[in-house]
C-alpha positions as CSV (number, residue, x, y, z in Angstrom):
1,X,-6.4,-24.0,35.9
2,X,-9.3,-21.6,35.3
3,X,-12.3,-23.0,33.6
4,X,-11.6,-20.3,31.0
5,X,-8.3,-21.3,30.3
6,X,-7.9,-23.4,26.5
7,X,-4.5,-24.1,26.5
8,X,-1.5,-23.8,29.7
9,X,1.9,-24.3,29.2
10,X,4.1,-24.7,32.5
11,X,8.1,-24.4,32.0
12,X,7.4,-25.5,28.7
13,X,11.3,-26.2,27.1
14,X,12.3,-27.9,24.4
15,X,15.9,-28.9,22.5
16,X,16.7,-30.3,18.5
17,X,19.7,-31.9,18.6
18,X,20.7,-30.6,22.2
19,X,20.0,-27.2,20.7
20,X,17.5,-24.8,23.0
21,X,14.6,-24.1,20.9
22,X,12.0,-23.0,23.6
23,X,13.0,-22.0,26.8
24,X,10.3,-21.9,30.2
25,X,7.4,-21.4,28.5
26,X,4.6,-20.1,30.1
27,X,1.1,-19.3,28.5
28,X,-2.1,-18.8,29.5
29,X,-4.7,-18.9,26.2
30,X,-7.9,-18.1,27.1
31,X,-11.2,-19.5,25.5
32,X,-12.5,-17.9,22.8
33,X,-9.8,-15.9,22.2
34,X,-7.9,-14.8,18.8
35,X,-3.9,-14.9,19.7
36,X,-1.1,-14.2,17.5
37,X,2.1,-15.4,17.9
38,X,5.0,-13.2,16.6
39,X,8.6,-13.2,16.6
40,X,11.6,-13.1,14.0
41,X,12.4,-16.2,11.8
42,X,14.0,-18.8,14.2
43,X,12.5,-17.8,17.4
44,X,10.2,-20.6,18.0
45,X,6.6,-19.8,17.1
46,X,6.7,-23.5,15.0
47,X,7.5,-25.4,17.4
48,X,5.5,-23.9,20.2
49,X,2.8,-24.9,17.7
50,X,4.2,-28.5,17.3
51,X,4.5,-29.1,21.3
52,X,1.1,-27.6,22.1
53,X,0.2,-30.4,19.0
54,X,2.3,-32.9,20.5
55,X,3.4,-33.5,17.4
56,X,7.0,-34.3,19.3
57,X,8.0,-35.9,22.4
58,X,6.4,-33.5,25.2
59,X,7.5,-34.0,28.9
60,X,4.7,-34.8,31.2
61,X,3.0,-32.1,32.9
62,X,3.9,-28.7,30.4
63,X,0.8,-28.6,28.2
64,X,-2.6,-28.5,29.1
65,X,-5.7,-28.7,26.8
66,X,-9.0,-27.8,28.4
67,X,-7.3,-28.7,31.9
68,X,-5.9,-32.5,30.3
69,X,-2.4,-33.0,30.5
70,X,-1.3,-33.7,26.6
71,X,1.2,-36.3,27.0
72,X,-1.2,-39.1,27.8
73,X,-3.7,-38.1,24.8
74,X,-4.4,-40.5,22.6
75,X,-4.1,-39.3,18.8
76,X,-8.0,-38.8,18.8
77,X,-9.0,-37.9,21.7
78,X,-6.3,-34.9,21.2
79,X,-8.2,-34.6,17.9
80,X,-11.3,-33.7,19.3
81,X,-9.8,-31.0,21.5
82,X,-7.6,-29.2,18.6
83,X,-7.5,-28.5,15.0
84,X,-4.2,-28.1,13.0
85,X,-3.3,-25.8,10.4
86,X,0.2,-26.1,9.2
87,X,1.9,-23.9,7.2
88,X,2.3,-26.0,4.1
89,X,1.0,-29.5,2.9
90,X,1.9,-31.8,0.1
91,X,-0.6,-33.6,-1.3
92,X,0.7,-36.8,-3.3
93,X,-2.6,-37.6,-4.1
94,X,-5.4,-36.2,-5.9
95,X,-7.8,-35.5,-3.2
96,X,-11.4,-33.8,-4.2
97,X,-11.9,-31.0,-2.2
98,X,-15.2,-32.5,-0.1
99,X,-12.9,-35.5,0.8
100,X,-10.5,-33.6,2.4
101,X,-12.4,-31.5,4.3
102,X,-14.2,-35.2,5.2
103,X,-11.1,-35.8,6.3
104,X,-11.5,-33.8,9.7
105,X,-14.2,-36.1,10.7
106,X,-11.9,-39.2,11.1
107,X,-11.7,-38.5,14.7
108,X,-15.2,-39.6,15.0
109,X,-15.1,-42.6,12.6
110,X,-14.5,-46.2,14.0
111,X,-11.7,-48.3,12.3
112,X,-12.9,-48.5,8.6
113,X,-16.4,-46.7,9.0
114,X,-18.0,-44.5,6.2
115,X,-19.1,-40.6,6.8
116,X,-22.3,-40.4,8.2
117,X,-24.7,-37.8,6.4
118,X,-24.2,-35.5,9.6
119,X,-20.2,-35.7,8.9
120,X,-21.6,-35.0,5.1
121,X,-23.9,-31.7,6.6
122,X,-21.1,-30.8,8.9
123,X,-18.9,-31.1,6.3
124,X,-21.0,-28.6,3.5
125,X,-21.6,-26.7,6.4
126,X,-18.0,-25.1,7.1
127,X,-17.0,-25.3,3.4
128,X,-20.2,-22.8,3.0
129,X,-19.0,-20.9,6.0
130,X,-15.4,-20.6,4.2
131,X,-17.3,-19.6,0.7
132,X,-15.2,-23.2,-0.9
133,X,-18.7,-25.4,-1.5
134,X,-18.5,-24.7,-5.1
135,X,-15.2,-26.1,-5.0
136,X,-16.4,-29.6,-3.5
137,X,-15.6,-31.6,-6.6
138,X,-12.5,-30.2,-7.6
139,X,-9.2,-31.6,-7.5
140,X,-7.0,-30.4,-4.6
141,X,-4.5,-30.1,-7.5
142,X,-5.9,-27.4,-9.2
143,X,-6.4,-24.9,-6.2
144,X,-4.9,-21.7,-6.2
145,X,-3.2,-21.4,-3.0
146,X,-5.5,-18.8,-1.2
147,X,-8.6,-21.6,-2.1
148,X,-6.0,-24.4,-0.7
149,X,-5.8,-22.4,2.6
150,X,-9.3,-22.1,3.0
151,X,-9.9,-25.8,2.7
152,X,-7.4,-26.9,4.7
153,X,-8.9,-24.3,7.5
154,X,-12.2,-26.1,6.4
155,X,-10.7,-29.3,7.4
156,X,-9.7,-27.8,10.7
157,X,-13.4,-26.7,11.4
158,X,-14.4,-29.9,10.5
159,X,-13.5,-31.4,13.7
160,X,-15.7,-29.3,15.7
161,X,-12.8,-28.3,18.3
162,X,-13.0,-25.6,20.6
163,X,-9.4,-24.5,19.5
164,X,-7.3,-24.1,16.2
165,X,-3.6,-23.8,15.7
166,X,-3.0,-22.5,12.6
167,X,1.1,-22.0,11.3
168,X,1.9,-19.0,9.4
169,X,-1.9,-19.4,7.5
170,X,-1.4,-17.0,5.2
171,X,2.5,-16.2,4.1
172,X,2.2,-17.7,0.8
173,X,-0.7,-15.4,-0.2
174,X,-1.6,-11.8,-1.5
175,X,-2.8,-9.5,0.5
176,X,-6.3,-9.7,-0.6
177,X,-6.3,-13.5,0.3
178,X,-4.4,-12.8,3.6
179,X,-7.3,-10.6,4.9
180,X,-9.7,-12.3,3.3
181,X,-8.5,-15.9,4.9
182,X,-8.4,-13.9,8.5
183,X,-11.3,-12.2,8.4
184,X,-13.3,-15.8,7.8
185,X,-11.3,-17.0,10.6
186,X,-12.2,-14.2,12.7
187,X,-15.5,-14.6,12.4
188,X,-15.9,-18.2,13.2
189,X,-13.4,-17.3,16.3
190,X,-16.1,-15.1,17.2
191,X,-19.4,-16.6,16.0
192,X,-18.2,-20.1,17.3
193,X,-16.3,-19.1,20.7
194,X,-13.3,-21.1,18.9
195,X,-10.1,-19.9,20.8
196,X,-7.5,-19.3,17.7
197,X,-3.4,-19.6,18.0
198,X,-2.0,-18.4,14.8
199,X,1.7,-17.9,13.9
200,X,2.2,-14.7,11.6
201,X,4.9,-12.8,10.6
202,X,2.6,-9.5,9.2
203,X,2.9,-7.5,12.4
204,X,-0.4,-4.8,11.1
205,X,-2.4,-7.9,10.3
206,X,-1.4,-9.9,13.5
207,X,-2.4,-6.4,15.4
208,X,-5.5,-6.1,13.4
209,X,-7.3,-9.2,13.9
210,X,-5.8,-10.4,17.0
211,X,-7.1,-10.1,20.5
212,X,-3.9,-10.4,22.3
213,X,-0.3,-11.0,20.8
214,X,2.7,-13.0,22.2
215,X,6.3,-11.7,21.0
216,X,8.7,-14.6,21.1
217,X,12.8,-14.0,20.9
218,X,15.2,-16.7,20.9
219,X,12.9,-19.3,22.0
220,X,11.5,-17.4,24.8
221,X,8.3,-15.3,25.4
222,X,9.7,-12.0,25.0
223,X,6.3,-9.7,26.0
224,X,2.0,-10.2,25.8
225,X,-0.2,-8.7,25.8
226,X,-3.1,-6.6,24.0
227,X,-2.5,-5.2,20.5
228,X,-2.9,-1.3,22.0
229,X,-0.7,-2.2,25.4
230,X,2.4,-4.1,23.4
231,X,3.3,-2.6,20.3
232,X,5.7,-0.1,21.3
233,X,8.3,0.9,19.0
234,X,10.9,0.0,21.8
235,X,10.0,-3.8,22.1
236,X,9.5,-4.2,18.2
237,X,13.2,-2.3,17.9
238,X,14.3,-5.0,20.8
239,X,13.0,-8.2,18.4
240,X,13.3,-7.0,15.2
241,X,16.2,-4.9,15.3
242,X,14.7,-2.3,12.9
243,X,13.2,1.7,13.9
244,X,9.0,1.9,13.8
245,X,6.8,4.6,14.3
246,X,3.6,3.4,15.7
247,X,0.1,4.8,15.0
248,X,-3.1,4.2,16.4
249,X,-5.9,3.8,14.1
250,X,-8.8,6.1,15.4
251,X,-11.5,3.9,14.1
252,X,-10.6,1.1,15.7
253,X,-8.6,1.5,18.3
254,X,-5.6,-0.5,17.5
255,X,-2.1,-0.3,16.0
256,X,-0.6,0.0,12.5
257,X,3.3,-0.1,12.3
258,X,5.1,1.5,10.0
259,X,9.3,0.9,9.6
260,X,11.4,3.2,9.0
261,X,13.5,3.3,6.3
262,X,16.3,5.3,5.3
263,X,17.8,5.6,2.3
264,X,22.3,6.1,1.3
């Protein structure tokens, strides 16, 4: 494994109920990189996520963090290598916002022990990065769901890993919020050299902020690539099923997809 490789996945498969959800698997992510996975409802961008998170039963030898073979990990060890956003959380309690985004320091904690005032300036310290401070004392509860993402991404940042996984972060919002949320994750992907593995649907957004993009189809990696190299109306037509005409944005060199519809 190259010393600028976050994240390998070797022959990676993985079944519900005796039912193929990923099949042979094999990734690459390197460090400091923004990648968006992509891929038609079904096709197995969630779990990818969930394996990579061993947040289910992984075989030995078919995920690597930072070179470390996952299945062994210990809960916090893993937790000091990767940060997870999922796509939705219920909270049954009535967390303040500060002791959530506390929360990401647990990995560091000893059995019972309090936050130290560096988990406290760590803590303000990525809450001011994701423009939520002023929101430190408030109830979790009473969060509109753009301010919920942001602390939960807070969280994430909180426990100072060189990689996130975040899970469709921003389906439930508006569009202002969506580009709001990424562009805030973009730039600590940048400014932090955090290596970023996000699940998305938007296809323009995913081709705006990402670096390179992984198409997945039936629970295999269908292309990957660069934004510019791998949005071609022909593979999109072969995922989606649906005609695109695909532009180039001249100011930034990248992408924008546009479907085409016709009306009876």
């Amino acid at each position: 494994m190259s010393n600028q490789e976050a994240v390998r996945t070797k022959q990676l498969s993985f079944s519900y109920g005796g039912k193929p959800v990923l099949e042979n698997i094999n990734l690459n992510i390197i460090k400091g990189k923004f990648y968006a996975v992509l891929g038609p409802n079904g096709s197995g961008k969630t779990t990818l996520l969930r394996n990579i998170a061993k947040s289910v039963d992984l075989k030995e030898d078919t995920v690597f963090i930072n070179g470390n073979d996952v299945k062994p990990m210990g809960r916090k060890s893993l937790a000091k290598e990767l940060a997870v956003v999922p796509q939705s959380v219920e909270f049954q309690f009535d967390f303040l916002v500060l002791d959530l985004v506390l929360m990401g320091r647990a990995p560091y904690l000893s059995r019972f022990a309090m936050e130290s005032e560096a988990d406290l300036e760590i803590a303000q310290q990525v809450m001011e990065n994701m423009d939520i401070w002023h929101l430190k004392d408030r109830s979790i509860h009473t969060l509109s769901g753009g301010e919920r993402q942001r602390v939960m991404v807070a969280r994430a940042m909180a426990q100072k890993t060189g990689i996130i996984l975040l899970d469709e972060p921003v389906s439930h919002l508006d569009i202002y919020h969506q580009i709001e949320l990424l562009k805030q994750i973009k730039t600590l992907n940048k400014t932090g050299e955090i290596t970023v593995l996000a699940a998305l649907h938007d296809l323009n957004l995913a081709a705006a902020f990402g670096d390179y993009l992984i198409f997945m189809n039936q629970g295999k990696i269908h292309s990957q690539g660069m934004p510019a190299e791998i949005c071609k109306e022909e593979i999109i037509k072969e995922i989606y099923g649906v005609e695109v005409e695909v532009k180039m944005v001249s100011e930034t060199g990248r992408p924008y997809i546009i479907p085409k519809i016709e009306y009876q």
